[in-house]
C-alpha positions in Angstrom: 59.2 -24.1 -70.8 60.5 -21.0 -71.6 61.6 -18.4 -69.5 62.2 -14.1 -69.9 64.9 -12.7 -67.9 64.7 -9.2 -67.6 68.2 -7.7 -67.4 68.9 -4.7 -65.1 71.7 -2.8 -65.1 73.1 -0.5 -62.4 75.7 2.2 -63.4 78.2 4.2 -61.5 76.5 7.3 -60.0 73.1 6.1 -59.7 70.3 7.7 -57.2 69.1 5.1 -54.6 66.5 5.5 -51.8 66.3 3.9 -48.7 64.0 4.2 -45.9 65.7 3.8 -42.2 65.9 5.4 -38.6 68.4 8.2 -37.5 70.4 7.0 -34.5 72.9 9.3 -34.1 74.5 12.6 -35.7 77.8 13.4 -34.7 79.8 16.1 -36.1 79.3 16.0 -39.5 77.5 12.3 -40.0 74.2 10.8 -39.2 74.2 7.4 -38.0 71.1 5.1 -40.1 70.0 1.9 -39.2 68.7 0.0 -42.0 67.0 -3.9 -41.2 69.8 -5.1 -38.8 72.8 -2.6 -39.4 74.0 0.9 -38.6 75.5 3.2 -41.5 77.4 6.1 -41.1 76.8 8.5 -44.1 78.2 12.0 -44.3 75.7 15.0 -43.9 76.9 16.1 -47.3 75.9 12.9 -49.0 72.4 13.7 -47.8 69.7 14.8 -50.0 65.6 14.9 -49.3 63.3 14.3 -51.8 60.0 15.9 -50.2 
């Protein structure tokens, strides 16, 4: 039986998106949780994609 594996490579810089619920903004950052954790992420680091 043979298989294909499909090779996906990431690279430095990439664009991500990730769907999650503001807890907190403080200052400068905006507390996200995403599944079972909280990130802290910098208001600058912050784009929207409307």
């Amino acid at each position: 039986m043979e298989k294909n594996h499909e090779t996906k490579k990431l690279s430095v810089d990439s664009t991500i998106s990730l769907k999650g619920i503001v807890k907190a903004i403080f200052d400068n950052t905006v507390h996200i949780q995403i599944g079972g954790k909280i990130v802290a992420l910098p208001i600058s680091k912050i784009t929207t994609i409307k």
